[in-house]
C-alpha positions as CSV (number, residue, x, y, z in Angstrom):
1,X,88.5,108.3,108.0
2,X,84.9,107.1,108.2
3,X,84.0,103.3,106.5
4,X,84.2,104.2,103.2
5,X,86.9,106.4,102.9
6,X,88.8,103.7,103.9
7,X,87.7,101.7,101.6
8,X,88.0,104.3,98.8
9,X,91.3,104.6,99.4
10,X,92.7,101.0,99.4
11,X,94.6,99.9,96.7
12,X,97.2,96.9,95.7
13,X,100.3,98.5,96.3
14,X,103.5,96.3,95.1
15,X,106.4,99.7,95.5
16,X,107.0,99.9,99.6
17,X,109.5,102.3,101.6
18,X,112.4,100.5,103.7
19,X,110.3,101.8,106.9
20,X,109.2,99.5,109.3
21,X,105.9,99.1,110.6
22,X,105.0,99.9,114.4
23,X,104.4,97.3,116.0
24,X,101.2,98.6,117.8
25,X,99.9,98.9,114.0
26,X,100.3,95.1,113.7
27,X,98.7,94.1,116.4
28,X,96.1,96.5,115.3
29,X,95.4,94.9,111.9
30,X,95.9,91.4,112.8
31,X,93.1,92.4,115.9
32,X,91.2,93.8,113.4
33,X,91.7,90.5,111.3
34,X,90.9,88.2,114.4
35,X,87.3,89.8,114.7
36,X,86.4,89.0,111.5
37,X,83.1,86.9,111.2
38,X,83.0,83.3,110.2
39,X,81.1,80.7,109.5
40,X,79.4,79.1,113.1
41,X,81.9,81.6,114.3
42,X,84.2,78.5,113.9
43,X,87.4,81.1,112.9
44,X,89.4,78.8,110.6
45,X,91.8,81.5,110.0
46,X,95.9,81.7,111.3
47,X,98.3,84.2,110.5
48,X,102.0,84.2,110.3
49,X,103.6,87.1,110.0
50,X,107.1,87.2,108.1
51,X,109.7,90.1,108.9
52,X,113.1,88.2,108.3
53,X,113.9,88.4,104.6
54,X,115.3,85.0,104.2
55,X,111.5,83.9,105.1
56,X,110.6,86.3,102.6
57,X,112.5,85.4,99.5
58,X,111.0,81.3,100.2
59,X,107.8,83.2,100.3
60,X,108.4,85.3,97.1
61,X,109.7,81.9,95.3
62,X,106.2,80.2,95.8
63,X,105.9,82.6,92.9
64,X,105.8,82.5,89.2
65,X,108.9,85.3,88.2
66,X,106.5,86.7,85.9
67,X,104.1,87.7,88.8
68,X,104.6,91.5,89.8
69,X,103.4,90.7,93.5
70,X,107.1,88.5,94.0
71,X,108.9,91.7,93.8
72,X,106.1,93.3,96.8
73,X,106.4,90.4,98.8
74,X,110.8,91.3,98.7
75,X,110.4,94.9,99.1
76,X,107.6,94.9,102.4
77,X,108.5,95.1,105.3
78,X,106.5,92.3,106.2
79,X,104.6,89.6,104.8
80,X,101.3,88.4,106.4
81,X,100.0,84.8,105.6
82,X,97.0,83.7,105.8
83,X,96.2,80.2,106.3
84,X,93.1,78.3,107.3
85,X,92.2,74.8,108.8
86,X,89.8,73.1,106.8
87,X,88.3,71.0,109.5
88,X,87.4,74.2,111.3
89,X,85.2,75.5,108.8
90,X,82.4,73.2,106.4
91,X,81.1,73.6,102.7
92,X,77.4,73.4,102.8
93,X,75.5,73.2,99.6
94,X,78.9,73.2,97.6
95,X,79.6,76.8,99.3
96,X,83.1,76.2,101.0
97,X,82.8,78.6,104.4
98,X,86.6,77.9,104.5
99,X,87.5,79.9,101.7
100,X,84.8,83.1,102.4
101,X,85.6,83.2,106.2
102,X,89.3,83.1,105.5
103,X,88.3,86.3,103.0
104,X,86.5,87.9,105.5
105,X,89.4,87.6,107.7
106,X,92.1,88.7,105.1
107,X,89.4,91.9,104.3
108,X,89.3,92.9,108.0
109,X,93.3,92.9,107.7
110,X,93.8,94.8,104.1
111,X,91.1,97.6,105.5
112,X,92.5,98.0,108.9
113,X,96.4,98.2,107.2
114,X,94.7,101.2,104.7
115,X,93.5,102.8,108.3
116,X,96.9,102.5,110.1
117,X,98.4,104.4,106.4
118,X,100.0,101.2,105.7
119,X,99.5,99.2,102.3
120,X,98.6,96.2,101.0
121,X,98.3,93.7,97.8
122,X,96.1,90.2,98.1
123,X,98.3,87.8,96.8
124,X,97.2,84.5,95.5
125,X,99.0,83.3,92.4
126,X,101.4,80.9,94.2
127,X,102.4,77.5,94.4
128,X,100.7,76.8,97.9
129,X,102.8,73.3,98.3
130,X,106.0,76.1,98.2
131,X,104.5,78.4,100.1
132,X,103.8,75.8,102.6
133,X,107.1,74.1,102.3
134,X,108.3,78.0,103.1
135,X,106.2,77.9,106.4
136,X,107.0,74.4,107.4
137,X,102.9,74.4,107.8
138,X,101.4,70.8,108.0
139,X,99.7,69.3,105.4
140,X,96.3,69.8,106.7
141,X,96.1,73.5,106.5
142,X,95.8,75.4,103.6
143,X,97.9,78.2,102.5
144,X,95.1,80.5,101.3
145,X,96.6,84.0,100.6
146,X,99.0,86.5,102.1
147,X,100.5,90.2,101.6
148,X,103.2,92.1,101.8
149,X,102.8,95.0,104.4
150,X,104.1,98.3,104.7
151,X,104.7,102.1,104.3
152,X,103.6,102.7,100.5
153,X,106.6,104.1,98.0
154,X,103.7,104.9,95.6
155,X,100.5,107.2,95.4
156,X,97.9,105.1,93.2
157,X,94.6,106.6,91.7
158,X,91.0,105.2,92.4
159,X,90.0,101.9,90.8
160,X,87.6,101.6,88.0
161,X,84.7,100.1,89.1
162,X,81.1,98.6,87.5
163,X,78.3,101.3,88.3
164,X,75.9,100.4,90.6
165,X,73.1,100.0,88.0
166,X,75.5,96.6,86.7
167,X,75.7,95.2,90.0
168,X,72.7,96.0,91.8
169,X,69.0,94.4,91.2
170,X,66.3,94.9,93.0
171,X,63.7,92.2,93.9
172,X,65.2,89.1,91.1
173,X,68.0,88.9,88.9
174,X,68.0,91.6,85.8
175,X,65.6,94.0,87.7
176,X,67.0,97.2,87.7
């Protein structure tokens, strides 16, 4: 698949097989995730990948029961989270680097998963004091994010997207 095939073909997948991932195809993504770039190329970024379910039912818990994503995080696989250390990143101009490096990172990850015909779903409607709690993290890292990975149980259809003529200006804002 070239570039953007790949990312054609992502999607937020929350049905997975019981099949587990290769581990070569981990270290693959989390690579993948590792090169991202950041800001000062100060990589605030850390992973921890869950496998044992006990880890993932604390993880799923952090959630609401009325989010769908607490029934992928208990049938993946595995569950990547992604964390970040604030004091390895800065907010200039009120634009927290933290927060876009860590989404770079978590990008690099979801894209390289779709490549390796593994999926994904970004999760971010938790409790991140559970989630932390979950991780035994220390309090000066944030729990930014995470997702379930595996072999997809499901086939979804392309997204709907804005056209390029919403998105797109040329030259200043409004200009089409």
């Amino acid at each position: 698949m070239n570039f953007l095939e790949i990312v054609q073909a992502r999607r937020s997948l929350r049905s997975y097989l019981d099949k587990p991932v290769e581990p070569e195809k981990l270290e693959y993504i989390l690579e993948s995730a590792r090169l991202a770039p950041s800001w000062k190329n100060m990589q605030c970024w850390r992973f921890i990948v869950i496998k044992d379910s006990s880890g993932r039912q604390a993880l799923a818990e952090s959630m609401l029961e009325s989010n769908p994503g607490r029934k992928a995080l208990l049938a993946a696989p595995i569950i990547i989270v992604l964390c970040a250390v604030p004091s390895e990143s800065e907010v200039w101009e009120g634009k927290d680097f933290m927060m876009l490096d860590a989404g770079l990172a978590m990008e690099h990850l979801l894209l390289a998963a779709t490549e390796q015909g593994l999926g994904t779903c970004w999760q971010g409607w938790f409790s991140e004091e559970k989630a932390r709690e979950a991780l035994k993290a220390p309090s000066n890292v944030r729990v930014v994010a995470m997702t379930p990975l595996g072999y997809a149980a499901e086939e979804r259809g392309p997204r709907p997207r804005k056209s390029m003529a919403e998105i797109v200006f040329r030259e200043k804002w409004g200009q089409a």
